[in-house]
N, C-alpha and C positions, 0 to 999 in steps of 0.2 A: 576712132569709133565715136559715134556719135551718143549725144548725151540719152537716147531713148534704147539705143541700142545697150548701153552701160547700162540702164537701170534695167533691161532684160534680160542681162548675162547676169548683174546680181540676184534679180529676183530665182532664175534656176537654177541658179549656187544653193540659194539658200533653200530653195525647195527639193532640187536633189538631199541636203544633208538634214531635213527635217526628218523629228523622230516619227517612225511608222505608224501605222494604225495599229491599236492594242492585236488582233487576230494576226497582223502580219511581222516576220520574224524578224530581227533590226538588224540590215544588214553592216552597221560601221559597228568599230568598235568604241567603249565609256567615253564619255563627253569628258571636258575635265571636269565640271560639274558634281561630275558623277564617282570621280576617281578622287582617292587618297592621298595625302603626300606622304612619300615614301621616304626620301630621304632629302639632308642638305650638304651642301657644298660650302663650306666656312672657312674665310679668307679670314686674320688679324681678329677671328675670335669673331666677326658679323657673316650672316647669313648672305652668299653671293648668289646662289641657283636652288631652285627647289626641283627635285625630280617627283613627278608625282604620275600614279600610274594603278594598276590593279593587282594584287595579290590574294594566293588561296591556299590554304595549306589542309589536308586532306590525311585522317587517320588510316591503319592500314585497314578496316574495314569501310573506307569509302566515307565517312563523316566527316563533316567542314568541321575543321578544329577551329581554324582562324579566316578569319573572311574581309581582304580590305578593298575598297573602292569597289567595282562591279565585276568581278570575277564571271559574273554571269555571262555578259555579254561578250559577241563573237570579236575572237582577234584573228591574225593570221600566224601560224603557230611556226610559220618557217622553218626551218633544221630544225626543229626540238620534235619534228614528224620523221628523221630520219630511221629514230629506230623503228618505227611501226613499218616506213618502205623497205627496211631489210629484210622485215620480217615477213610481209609478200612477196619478197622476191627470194625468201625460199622455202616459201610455199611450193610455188612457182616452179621449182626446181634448180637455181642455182646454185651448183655445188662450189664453191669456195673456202678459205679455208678460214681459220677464226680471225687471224689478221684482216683477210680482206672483210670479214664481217663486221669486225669494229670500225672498216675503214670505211664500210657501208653507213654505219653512222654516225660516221663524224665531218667536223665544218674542220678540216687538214688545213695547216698552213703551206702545203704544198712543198714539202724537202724532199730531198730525195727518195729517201725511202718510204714515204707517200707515194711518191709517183711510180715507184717501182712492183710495190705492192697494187695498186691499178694496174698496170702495163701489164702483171701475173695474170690476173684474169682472165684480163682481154686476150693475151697469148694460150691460155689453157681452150679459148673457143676457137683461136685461128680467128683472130679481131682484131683489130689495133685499135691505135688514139683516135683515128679518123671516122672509126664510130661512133665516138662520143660525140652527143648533143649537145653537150655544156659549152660554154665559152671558153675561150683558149685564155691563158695566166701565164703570167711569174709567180714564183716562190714568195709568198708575203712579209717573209724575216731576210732582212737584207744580209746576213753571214748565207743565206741557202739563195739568196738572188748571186750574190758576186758569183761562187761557185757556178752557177747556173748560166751566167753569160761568161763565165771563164770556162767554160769548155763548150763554144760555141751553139748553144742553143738559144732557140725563139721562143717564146709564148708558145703552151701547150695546152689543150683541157688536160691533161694528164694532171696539171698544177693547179688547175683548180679547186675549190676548197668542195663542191662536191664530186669527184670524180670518181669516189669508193660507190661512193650509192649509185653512180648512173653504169659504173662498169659492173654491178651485182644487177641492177634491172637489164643489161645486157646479155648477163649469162643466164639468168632465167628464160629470156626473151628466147636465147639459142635455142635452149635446153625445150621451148613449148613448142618451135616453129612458128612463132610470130614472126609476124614484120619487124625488121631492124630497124628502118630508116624513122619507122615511127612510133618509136616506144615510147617518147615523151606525150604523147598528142594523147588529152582527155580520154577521148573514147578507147585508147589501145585497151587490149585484156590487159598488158601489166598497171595500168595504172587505174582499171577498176579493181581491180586486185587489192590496191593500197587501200581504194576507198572500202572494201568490205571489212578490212583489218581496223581501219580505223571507225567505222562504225561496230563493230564488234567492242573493238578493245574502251573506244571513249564513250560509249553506249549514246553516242547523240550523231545525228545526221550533219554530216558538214555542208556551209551552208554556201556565199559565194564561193567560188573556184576560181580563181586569179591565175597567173605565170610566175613561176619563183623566178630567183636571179638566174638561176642555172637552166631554166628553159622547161621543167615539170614542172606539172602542175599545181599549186599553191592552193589548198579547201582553208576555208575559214573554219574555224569552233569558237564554242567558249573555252575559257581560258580554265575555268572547273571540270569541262570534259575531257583539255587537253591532261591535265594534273589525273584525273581518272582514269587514263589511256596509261598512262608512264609507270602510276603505281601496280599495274599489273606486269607491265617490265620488271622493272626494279627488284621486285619480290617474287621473279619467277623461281630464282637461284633456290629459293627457301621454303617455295611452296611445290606440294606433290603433285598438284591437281594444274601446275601451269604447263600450257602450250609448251612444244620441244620447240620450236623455235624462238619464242620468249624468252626460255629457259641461253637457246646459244646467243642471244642478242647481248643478253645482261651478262652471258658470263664474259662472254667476248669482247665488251666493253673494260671488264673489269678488268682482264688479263692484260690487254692490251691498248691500254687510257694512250700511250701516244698515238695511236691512230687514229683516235678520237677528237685531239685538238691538235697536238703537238708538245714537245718537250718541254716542261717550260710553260706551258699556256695556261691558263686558268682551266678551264673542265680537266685538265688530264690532272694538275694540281691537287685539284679535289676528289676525283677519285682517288690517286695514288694515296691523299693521303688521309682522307676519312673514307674510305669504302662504297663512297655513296655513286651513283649513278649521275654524273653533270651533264646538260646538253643545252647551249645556248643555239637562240634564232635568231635571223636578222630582226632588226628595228623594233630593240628591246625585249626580246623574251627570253625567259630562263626558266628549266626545270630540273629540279634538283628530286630524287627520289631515293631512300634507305631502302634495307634489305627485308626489312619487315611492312614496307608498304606505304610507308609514309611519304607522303611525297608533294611540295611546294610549287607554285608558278608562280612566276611573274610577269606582270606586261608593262612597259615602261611607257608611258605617251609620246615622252622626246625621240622614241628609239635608241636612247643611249643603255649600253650596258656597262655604266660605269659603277650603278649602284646596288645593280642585280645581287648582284654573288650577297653584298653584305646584308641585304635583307632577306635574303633564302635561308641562309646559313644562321641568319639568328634568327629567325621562326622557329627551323628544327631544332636548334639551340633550347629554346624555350619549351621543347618538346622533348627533355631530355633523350634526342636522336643521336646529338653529338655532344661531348663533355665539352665544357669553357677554354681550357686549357685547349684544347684540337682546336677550336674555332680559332682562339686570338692568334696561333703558331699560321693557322693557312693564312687569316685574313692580310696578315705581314708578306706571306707569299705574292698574294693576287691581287690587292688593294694599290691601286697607287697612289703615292702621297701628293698632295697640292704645295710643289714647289717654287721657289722664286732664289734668283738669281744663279753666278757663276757656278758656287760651290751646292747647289739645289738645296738648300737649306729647306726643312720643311716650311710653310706658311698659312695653310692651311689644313682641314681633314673633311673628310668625305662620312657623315654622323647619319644615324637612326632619325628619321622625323618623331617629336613626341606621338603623333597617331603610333608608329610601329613603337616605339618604349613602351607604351602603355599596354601592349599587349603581348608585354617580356615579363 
């Protein structure tokens, strides 16, 4: 490339990612600039990584309790929108049963009985896996991969982490006489379906519309409307006046948290063992919401979700949502520690940035 040509692809680098005109809506998401540090990574007692990112934490009547880096602006809320497509999709009409409804909103590691609970679906429509628009998988947890090529199978969407939610947009999809081949595609009715739930539930218009990893389509929000969207899940269990399928979304999560992550996994973790509602997204997002409404988000800028859980959980901590005691027994659960050598000895810990202590 020649040197005139370089200074042209910089200059529409940089003017693609320049910030909008005041009137028009920004479509990236917080600058670091503009975002918080969240937390640090501390090796022999010195600060190694900073995660820094956006967080919001939102009472059950919808007021910013806590507000760090730019919650405002729009992220891509990835799987932490699952439970709002479950709940279009049975709108919609698919009848499923509460299992397959948590498995609707959950990121599965794909063991078996993940996949088997998908596979019900699809058989209750006269469907198989070859319906499914997601990408084909192994099992993510290597005890459920050996199993899995030791009884001679290949990669399946069935094993894919979302394969609950695209086999429940399946059986609505039966249930309306839509197109099968094209439920995933923007314009389908089921997937304007999603977008009116989600402009209902997050009361703001989503704004780009991207491709998720799994092949639906991916709306942008702000990271304050996605948190406003969940707290009305969360707290359908408790409230009279919430939506009946809000109401099966949230219980169906609760009843059945491993179909949400898996055994073992961090969101099933925290439901099973503080009550609360967990739903992480790809490339750092996490929403955490209580039964009274309160409910956290986070957007990480590295995309890492290594520091999520421990800044959600001590927000609502700080919010007497969860007593201290529950927090520090999970955070031992889902935290991993920064180890070195043979015997993993700890070496380091994964800490609060003082911006979040200060607002403990």
């Amino acid at each position: 490339m020649s040197a005139d040509h370089l200074r042209t692809a910089r200059t529409a680098s940089a003017a693609s990612l320049a910030a909008p005109a005041p009137d028009t809506p920004a479509p990236h998401t917080a600058a670091a600039a503009e975002s918080a540090e969240l937390a640090w990574v501390t090796r022999a007692g010195a600060v190694e990584s900073r995660h820094i990112g956006s967080a919001v934490l939102l009472g059950p009547d919808g007021t910013v309790l806590e507000s760090l880096g730019a919650p405002q602006r729009p992220i891509f809320p990835r799987s932490t929108l699952k439970p709002f497509q479950a709940i279009a999709s049975l709108r919609s009409g698919a009848l499923i049963s509460q299992e397959a409804v948590a498995l609707a909103c959950g990121s599965h590691n794909g063991s078996r009985r993940h996949q088997e609970v998908a596979a019900g679906v699809l058989a209750e429509e006269k469907l198989d896996e070859s319906h499914l628009r997601c990408p084909a998988a192994y099992p993510s947890r290597e005890r459920d991969l050996v199993d899995h090529i030791a009884a001679g199978r290949e990669k399946t969407p069935l094993a894919f982490n979302c394969s609950g939610k695209h086999a429940a947009f399946l059986a609505a999809t039966r249930t309306q006489g839509w197109r099968l081949a094209t439920y995933t595609e923007a314009r389908h009715p089921m997937q304007q379906a999603v977008m009116a739930v989600l402009e209902e539930y997050c009361e703001e218009t989503p704004g780009v519309i991207g491709t998720d990893g799994c092949g639906a389509p991916a709306p942008s929000m702000s990271l304050t409307g996605l948190a406003r969207g969940f707290s009305k899940i969360a707290s359908a269990t408790s409230r009279r006046d919430a939506e009946v399928h809000a109401f099966t979304v949230s219980q169906a999560m609760l009843d059945y948290p491993w179909a949400v992550h898996g055994r073992g996994e961090v969101n099933t973790v925290v439901m099973e063992e503080l009550g609360l509602l967990a739903k992480l997204g790809a490339e750092g997002v996490l929403v955490i919401g209580a039964p009274d409404g309160t409910t956290v988000a986070v957007k990480t800028l590295d995309g890492s979700q290594r520091a999520n859980n421990l800044v959600a959980l001590s927000l609502l901590a700080a919010h007497d949502v969860i007593d201290v005691d529950s927090l520090g027994a999970v955070l031992k659960k889902i935290i991993r520690p920064i180890t070195g050598g043979v015997d993993d000895a700890q070496v380091g810990s994964i800490r609060l940035s003082h911006t979040v202590l200060e607002r403990l």
